[in-house]
ZAVODO-12549 format. One record per residue (C-alpha): x, y, z. Coordinates in nm, 2 decimals. Example, Ala and Ser with C-alpha at 12.3 -4.5 7.8 and 13.67 -1.06 7.14 Angstrom:
BEGIN
> x; y; z
> 1.23; -0.45; 0.78 $
> 1.37; -0.11; 0.71 $
//
This chain:
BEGIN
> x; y; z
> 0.14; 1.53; -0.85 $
> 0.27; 1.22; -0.64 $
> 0.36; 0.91; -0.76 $
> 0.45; 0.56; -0.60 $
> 0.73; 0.40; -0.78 $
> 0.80; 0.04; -0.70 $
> 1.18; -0.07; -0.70 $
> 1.31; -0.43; -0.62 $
> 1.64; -0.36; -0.44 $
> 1.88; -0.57; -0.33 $
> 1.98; -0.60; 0.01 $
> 2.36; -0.50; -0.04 $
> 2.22; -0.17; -0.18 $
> 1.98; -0.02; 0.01 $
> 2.18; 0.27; 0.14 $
> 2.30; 0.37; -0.18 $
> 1.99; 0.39; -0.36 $
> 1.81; 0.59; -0.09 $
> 2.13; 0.83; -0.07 $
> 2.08; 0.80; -0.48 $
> 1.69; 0.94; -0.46 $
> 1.75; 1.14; -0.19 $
> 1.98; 1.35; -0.41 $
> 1.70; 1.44; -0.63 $
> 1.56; 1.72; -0.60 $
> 1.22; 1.68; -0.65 $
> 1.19; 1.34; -0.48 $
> 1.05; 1.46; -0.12 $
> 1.04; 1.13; 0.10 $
> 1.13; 0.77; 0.07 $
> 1.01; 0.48; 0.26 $
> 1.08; 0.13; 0.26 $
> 0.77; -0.11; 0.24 $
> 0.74; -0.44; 0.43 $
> 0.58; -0.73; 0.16 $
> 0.27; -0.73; 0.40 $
> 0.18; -0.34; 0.41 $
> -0.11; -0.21; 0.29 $
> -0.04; 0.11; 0.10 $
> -0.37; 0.12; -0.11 $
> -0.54; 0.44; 0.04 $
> -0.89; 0.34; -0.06 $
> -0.85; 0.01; 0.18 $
> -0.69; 0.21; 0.44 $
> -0.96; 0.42; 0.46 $
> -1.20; 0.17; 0.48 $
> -1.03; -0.02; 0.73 $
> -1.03; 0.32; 0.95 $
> -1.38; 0.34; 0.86 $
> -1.46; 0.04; 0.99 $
> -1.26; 0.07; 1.30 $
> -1.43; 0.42; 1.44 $
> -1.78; 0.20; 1.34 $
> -1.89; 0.46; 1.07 $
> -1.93; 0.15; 0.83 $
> -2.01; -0.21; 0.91 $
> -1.94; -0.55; 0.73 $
> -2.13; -0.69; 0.46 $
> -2.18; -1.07; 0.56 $
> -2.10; -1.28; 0.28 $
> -2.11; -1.70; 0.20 $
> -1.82; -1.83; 0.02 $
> -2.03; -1.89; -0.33 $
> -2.06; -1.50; -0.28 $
> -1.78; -1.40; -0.22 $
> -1.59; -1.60; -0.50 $
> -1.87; -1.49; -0.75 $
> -1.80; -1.12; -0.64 $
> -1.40; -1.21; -0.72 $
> -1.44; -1.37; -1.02 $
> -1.65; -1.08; -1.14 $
//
């Protein structure tokens, strides 16, 4: 099972709290991530999708597009 934790950390601290979760045992990578990543695997693989043209883009107006958000 994997799970994705997310920790606020404070700048002064960083090496210490990856030194601290690398210590664990059972904890098997770490990785800082920048505020702008995408790390939702369902987008990224639609985005990849959409690069290598398997899928294309559904055109939508504005009116559509909010009514699908608001949804």
């Amino acid at each position: 099972m994997k799970y994705i934790i997310d920790i606020d950390i404070p700048k002064g601290k960083i090496d210490f709290a990856e030194d601290f979760f690398k210590s664990i045992s059972f904890v098997k990578n770490i990785k800082a991530i920048r505020n702008n990543e995408i790390t939702n695997i369902d987008i990224l693989h639609s985005i990849e999708e959409y690069e290598q043209l398997k899928t294309r883009a559904t055109p939508l107006s504005l009116s559509e597009l909010k009514a699908y958000i608001d949804a």
